[in-house]
ZAMI-291234 format. One record per residue: residue in one letter; x, y, z of N, C-alpha, C, O, CB in turn. Coordinates in steps of 0.02 Angstrom, whole numbers, padded with zeros to 5 digits, always signed. Glycine has a CB too. Example, Ala and Ser with C-alpha at 12.3 -4.5 7.8 and 13.67 -1.06 7.14 Angstrom:
# residues 2
A+00660-00284+00390+00615-00225+00390+00660-00165+00390+00712-00166+00423+00565-00224+00452 S+00642-00112+00354+00684-00053+00357+00645+00002+00394+00670+00057+00402+00704-00030+00286 
END
This chain:
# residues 169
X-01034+00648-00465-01098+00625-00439-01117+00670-00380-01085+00679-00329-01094+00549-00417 X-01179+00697-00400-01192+00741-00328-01229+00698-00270-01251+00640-00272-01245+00811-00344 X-01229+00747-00218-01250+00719-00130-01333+00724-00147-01363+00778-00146-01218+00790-00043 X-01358+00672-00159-01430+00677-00161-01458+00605-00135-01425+00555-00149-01456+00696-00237 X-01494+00602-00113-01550+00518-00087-01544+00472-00139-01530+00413-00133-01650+00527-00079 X-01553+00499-00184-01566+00441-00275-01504+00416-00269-01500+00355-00267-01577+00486-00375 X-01454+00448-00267-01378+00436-00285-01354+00374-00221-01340+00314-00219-01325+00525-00280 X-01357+00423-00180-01331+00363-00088-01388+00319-00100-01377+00275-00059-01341+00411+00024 X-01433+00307-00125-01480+00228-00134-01440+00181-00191-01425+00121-00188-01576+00244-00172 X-01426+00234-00248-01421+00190-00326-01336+00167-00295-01319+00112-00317-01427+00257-00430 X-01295+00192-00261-01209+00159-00236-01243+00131-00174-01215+00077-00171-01127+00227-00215 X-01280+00134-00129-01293+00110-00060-01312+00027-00096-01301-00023-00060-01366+00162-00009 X-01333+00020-00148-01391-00055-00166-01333-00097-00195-01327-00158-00198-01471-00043-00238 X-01295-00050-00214-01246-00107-00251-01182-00144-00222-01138-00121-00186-01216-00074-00309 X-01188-00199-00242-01143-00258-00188-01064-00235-00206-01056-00224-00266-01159-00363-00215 X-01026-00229-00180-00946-00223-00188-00915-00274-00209-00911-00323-00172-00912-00209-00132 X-00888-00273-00265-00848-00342-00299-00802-00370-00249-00771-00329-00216-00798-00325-00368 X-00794-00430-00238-00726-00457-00212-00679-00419-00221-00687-00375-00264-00704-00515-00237 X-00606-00423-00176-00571-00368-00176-00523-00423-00170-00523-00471-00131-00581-00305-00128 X-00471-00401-00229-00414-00459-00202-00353-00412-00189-00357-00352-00177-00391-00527-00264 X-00300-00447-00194-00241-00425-00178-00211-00371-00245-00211-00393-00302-00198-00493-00163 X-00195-00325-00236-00175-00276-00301-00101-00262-00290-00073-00229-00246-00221-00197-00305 X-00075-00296-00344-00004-00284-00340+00019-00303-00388+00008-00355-00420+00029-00308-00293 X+00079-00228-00404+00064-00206-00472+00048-00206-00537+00067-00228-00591+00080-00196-00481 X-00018-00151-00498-00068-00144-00546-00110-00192-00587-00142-00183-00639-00043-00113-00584 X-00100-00247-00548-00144-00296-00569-00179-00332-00488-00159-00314-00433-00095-00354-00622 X-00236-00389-00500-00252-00418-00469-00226-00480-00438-00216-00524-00479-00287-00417-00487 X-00211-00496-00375-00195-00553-00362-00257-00603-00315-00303-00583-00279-00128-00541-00330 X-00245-00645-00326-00311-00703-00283-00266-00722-00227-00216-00748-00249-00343-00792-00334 X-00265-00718-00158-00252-00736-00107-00217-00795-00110-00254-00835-00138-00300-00736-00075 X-00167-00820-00095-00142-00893-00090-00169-00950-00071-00167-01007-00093-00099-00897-00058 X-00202-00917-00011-00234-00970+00033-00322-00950-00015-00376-00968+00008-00225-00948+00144 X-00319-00934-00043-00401-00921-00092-00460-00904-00025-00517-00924-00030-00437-01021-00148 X-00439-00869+00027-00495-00860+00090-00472-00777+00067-00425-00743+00047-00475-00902+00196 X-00548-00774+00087-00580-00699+00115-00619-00698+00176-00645-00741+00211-00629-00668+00064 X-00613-00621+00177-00664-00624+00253-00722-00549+00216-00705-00499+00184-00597-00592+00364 X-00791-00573+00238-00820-00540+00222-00819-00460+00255-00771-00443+00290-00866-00577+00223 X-00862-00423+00245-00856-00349+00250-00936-00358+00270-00983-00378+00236-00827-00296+00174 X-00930-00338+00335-01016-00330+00351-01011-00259+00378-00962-00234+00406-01057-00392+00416 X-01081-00224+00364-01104-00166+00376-01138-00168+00428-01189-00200+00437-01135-00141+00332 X-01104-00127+00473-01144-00126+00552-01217-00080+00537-01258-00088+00583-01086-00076+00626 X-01230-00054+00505-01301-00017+00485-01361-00082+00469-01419-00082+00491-01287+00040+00403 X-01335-00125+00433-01413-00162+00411-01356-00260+00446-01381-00315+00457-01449-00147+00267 X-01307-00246+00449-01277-00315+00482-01245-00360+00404-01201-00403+00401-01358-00370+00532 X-01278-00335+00358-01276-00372+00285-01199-00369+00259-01170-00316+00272-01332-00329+00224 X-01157-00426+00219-01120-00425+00185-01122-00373+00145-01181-00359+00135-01119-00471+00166 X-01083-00333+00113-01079-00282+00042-01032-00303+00028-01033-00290-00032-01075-00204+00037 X-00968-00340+00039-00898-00358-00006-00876-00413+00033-00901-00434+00085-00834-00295-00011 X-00824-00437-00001-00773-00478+00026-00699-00441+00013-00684-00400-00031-00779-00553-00009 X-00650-00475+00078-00564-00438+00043-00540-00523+00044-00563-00576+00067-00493-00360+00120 X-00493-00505+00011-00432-00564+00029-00408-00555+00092-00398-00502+00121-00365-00563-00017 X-00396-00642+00121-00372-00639+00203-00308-00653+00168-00301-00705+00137-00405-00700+00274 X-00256-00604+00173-00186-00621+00139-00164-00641+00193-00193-00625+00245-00139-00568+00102 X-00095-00690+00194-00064-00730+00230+00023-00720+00210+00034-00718+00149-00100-00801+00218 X+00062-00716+00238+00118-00722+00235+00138-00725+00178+00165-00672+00164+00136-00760+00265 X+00138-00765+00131+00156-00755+00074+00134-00705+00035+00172-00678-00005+00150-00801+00049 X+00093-00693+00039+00042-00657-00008+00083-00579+00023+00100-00541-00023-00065-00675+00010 X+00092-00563+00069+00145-00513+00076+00218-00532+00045+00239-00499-00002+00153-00499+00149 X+00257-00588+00074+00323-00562+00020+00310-00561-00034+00342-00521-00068+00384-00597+00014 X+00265-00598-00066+00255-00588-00149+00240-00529-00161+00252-00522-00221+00201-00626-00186 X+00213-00459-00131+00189-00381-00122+00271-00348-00121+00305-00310-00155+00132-00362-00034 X+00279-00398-00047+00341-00330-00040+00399-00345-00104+00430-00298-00129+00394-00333+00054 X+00407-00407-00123+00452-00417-00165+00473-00390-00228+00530-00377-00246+00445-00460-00171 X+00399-00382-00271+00384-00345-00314+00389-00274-00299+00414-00239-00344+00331-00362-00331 X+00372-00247-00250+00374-00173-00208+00447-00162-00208+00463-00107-00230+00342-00172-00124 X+00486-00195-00193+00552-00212-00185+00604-00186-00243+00648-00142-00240+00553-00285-00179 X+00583-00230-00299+00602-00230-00376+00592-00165-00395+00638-00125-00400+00561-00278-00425 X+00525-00149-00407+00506-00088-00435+00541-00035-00403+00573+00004-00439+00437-00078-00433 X+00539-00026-00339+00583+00027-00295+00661+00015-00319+00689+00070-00316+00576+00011-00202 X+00691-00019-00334+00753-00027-00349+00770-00001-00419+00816+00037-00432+00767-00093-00340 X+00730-00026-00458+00716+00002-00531+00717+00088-00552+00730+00108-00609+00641-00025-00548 X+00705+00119-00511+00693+00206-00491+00657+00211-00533+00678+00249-00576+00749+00267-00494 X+00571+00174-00550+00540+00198-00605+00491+00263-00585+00448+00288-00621+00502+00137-00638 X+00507+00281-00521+00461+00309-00467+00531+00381-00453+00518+00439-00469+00440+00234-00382 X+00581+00365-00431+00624+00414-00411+00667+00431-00450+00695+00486-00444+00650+00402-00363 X+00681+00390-00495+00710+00419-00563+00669+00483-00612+00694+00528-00644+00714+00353-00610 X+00593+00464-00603+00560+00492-00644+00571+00574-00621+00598+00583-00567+00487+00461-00645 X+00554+00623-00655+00560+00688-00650+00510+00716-00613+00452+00699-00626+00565+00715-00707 X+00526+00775-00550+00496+00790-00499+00428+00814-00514+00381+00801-00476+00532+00831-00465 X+00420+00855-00580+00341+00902-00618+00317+00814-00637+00264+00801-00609+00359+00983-00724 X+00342+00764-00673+00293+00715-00683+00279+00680-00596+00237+00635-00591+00326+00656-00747 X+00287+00686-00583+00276+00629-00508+00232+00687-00476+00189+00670-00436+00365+00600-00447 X+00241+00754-00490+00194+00797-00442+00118+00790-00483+00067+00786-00449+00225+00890-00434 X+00115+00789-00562+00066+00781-00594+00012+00705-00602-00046+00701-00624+00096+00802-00646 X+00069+00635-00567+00013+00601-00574-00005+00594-00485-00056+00566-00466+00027+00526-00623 X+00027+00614-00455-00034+00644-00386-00074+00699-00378-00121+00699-00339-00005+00658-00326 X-00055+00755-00421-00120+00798-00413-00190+00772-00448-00249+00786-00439-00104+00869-00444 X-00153+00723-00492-00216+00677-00540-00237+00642-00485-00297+00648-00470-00191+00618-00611 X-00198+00601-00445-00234+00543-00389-00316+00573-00362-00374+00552-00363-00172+00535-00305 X-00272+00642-00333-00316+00685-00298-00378+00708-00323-00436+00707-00300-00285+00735-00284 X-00344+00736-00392-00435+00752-00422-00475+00685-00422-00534+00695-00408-00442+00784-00517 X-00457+00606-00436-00494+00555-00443-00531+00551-00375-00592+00549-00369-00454+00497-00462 X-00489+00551-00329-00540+00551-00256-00577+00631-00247-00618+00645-00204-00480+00533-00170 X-00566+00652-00269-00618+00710-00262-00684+00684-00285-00734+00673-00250-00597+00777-00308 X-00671+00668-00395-00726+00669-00408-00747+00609-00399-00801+00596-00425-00737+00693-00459 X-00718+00561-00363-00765+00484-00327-00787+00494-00247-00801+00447-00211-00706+00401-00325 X-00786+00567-00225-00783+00574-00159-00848+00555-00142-00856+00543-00082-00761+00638-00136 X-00903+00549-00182-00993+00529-00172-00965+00435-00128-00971+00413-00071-01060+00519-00296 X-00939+00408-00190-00939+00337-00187-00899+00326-00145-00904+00277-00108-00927+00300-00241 X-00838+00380-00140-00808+00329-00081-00825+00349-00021-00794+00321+00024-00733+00321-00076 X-00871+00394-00003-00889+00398+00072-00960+00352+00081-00984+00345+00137-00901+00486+00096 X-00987+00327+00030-01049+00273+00019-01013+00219+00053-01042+00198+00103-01075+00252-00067 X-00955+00191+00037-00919+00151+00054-00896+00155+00132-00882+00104+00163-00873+00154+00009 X-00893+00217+00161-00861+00229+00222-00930+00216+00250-00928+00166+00286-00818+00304+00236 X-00989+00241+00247-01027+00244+00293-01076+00181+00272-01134+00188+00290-01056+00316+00300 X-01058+00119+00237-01068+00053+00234-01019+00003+00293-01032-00042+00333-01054+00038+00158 X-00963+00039+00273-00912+00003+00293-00894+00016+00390-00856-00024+00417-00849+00030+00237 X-00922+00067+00428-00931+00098+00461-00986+00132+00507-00979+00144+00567-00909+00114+00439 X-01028+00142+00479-01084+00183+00490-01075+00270+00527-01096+00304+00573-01128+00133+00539 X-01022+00273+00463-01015+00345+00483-01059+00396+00440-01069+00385+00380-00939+00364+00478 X-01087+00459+00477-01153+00512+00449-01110+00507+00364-01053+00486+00355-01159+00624+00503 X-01152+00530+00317-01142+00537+00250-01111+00601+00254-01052+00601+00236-01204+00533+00205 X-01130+00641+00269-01089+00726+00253-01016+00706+00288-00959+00705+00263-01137+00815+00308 X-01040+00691+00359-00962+00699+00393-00903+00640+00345-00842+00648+00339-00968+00667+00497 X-00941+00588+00317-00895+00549+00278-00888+00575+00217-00856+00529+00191-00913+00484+00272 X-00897+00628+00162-00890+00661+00109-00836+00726+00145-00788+00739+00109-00970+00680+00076 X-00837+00745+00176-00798+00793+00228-00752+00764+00222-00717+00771+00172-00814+00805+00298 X-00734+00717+00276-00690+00686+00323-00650+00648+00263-00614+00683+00227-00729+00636+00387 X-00657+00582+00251-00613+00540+00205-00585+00564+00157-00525+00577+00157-00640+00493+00179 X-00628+00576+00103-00616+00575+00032-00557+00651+00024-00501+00651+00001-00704+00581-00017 X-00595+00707+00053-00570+00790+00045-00517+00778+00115-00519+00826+00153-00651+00870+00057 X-00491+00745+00127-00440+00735+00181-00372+00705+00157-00317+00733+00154-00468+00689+00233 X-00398+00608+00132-00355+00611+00075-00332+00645+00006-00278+00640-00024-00363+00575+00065 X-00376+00673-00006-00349+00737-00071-00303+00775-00054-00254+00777-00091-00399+00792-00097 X-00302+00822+00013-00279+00873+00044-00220+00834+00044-00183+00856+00001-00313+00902+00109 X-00195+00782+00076-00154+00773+00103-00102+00748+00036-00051+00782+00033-00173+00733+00161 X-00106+00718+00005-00096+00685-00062-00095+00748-00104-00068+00731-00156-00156+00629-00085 X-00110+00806-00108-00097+00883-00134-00056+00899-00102-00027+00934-00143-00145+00934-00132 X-00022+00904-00051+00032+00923+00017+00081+00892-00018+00138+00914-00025+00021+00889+00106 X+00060+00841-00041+00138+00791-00029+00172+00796-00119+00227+00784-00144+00113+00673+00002 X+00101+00822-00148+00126+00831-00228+00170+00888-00241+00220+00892-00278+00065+00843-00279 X+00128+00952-00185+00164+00995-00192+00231+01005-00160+00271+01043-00187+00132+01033-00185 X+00245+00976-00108+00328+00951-00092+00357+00921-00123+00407+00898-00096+00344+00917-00047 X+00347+00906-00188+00396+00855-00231+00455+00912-00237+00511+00902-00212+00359+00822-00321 X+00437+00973-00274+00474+00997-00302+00498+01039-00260+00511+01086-00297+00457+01014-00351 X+00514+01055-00204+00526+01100-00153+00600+01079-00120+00633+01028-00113+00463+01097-00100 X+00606+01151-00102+00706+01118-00072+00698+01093-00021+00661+01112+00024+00779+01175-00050 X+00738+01038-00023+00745+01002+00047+00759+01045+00113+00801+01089+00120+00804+00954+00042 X+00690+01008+00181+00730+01068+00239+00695+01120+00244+00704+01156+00293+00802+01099+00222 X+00626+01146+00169+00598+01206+00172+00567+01189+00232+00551+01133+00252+00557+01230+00115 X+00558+01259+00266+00481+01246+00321+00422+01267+00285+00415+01316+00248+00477+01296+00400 X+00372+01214+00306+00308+01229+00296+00263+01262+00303+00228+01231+00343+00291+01210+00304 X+00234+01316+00290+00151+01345+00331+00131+01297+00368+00113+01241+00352+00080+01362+00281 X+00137+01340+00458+00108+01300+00486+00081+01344+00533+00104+01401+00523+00142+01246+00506 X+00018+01341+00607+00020+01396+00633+00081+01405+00692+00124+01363+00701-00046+01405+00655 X+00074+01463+00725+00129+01494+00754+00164+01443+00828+00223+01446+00847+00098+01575+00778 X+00117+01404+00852+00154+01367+00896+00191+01289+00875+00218+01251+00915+00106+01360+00950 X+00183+01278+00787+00200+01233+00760+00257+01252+00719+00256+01308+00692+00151+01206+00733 X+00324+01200+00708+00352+01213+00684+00370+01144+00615+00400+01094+00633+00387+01241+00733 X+00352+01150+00552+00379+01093+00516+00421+01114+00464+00418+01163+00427+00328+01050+00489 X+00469+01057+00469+00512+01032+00423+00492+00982+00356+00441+00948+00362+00556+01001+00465 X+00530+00978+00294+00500+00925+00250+00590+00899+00236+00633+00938+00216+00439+00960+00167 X+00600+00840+00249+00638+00788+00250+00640+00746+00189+00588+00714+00188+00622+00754+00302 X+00670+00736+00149+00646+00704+00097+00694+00634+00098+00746+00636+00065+00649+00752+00029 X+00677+00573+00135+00717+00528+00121+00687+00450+00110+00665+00416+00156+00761+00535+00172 X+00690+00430+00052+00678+00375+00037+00655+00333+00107+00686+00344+00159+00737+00352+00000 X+00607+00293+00105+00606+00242+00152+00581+00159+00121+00584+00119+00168+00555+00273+00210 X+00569+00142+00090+00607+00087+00048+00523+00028+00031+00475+00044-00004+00691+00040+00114 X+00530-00024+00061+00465-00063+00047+00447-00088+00112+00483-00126+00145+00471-00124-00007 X+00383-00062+00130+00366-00077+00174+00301-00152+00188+00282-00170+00132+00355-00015+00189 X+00282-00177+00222+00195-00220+00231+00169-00215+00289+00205-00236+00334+00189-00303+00223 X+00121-00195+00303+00097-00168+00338+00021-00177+00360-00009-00160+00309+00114-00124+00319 X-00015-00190+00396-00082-00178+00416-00093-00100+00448-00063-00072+00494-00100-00236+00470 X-00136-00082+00414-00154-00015+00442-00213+00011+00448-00250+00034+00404-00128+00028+00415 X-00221+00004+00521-00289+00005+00569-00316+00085+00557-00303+00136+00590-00268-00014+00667 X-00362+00077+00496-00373+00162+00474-00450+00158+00488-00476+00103+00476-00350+00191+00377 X-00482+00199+00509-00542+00183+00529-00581+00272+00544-00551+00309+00583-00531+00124+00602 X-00630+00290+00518-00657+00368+00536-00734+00330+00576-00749+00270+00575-00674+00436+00443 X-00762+00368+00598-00709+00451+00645-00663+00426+00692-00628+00466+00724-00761+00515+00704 
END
């Protein structure tokens, strides 16, 4: 979808489905069945609702998170397939990078370019970094510039829950 007025009107008009809990790969409905709406500081108006998850509604996440991590259906799998369905992640946010910065600068009121910039081609980049370290020896250093020095560490860190206060610019 290209950067044009028609386009940021025809995703700007349309309401955002309820958003529930996603875990794995399916939908979950909040325990407590509450959401909190999503208002847009640009016009003040609702565009979505999320699930207000509650305590449970996380161990039931991490638990399953838990299982599956234990299972090695993720670290068992072979390093070229695990690098191939993140370079896939990446192209998906590329070519949704229109809609999901529609979303940022609903959700935000951040400029349209700087949110097609900033979010979408940021998470790609970074999510390309990390595909292309799959297959790399542990310990390589990275390209970095000359007063930086990185390492890539490769060690499991297990199931986490988390709130994470992510917010541009």
């Amino acid at each position: 979808m290209k950067l044009n007025q028609k386009n940021i009107d025809i995703l700007r008009s349309k309401l955002v489905p309820k958003q529930s809990n996603f875990i794995g790969n399916k939908d979950f409905t909040p325990l407590s069945e509450k959401v909190l709406e999503v208002i847009s500081p640009i016009d003040g108006k609702v565009f979505s609702t999320i699930a207000a998850s509650e305590t449970e509604d996380v161990d039931h996440a991490v638990t399953f998170a838990r299982k599956t991590f234990n299972s090695g259906v993720w670290a068992n799998m072979p390093p070229k397939e695990r690098k191939v369905i993140l370079l896939k992640w990446a192209d998906l946010i590329e070519i949704n990078a229109l809609r999901i910065a529609v979303l940022g600068v609903r959700d935000n009121g951040t400029e349209i370019k700087m949110a097609i910039k900033g979010e979408p081609k940021t998470a790609a980049d970074v999510i390309r970094f990390y595909a292309e370290a799959i297959d790399k020896i542990n310990g390589e250093i990275t390209p970095t510039s000359h007063e930086v020095l990185s390492l890539i560490q490769k060690e499991p860190v297990g199931v986490v829950g988390i709130i994470l206060p992510w917010n541009f610019p």
